[in-house]
C-alpha positions as CSV (number, residue, x, y, z in Angstrom):
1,X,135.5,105.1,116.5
2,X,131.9,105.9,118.2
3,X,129.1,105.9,116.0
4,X,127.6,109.2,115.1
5,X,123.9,110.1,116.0
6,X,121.2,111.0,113.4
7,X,124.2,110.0,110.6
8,X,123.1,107.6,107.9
9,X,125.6,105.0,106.9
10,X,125.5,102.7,103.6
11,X,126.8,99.9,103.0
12,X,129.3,99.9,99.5
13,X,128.5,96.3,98.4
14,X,124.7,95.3,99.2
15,X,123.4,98.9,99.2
16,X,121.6,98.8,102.6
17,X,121.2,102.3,104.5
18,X,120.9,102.3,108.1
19,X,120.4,105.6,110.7
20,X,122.1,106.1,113.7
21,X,119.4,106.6,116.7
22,X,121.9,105.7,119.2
23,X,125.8,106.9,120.0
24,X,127.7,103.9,120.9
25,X,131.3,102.9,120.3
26,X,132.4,100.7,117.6
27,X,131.7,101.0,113.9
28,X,128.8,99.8,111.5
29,X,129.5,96.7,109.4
30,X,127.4,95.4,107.2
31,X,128.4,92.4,104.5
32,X,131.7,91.9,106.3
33,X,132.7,95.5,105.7
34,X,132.9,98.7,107.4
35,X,130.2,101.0,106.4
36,X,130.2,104.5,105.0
37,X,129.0,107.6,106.3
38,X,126.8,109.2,103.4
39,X,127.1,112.8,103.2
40,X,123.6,115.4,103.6
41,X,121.7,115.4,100.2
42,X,121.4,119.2,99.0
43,X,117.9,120.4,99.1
44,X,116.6,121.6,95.8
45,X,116.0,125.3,95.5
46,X,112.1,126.4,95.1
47,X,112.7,128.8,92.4
């Protein structure tokens, strides 16, 4: 699986957030694990 550009990706056990700046194949590990993808954080509406 390639890595996606301008994706952020956590890591489940050690909490460490990385940002994708370049596509490449393979797949982010951190702590002997595979890392998530994190989803986009909503923007809060400016009532």
């Amino acid at each position: 699986m390639a890595s996606q550009l301008g994706k952020r990706y956590r890591c489940l056990k050690c909490g460490t957030e990385i940002l994708c700046t370049k596509i490449g194949e393979g797949t982010m590990t951190c702590c002997g694990q595979e890392m998530e993808v994190q989803e986009p954080r909503p923007i809060p509406s400016s009532d």
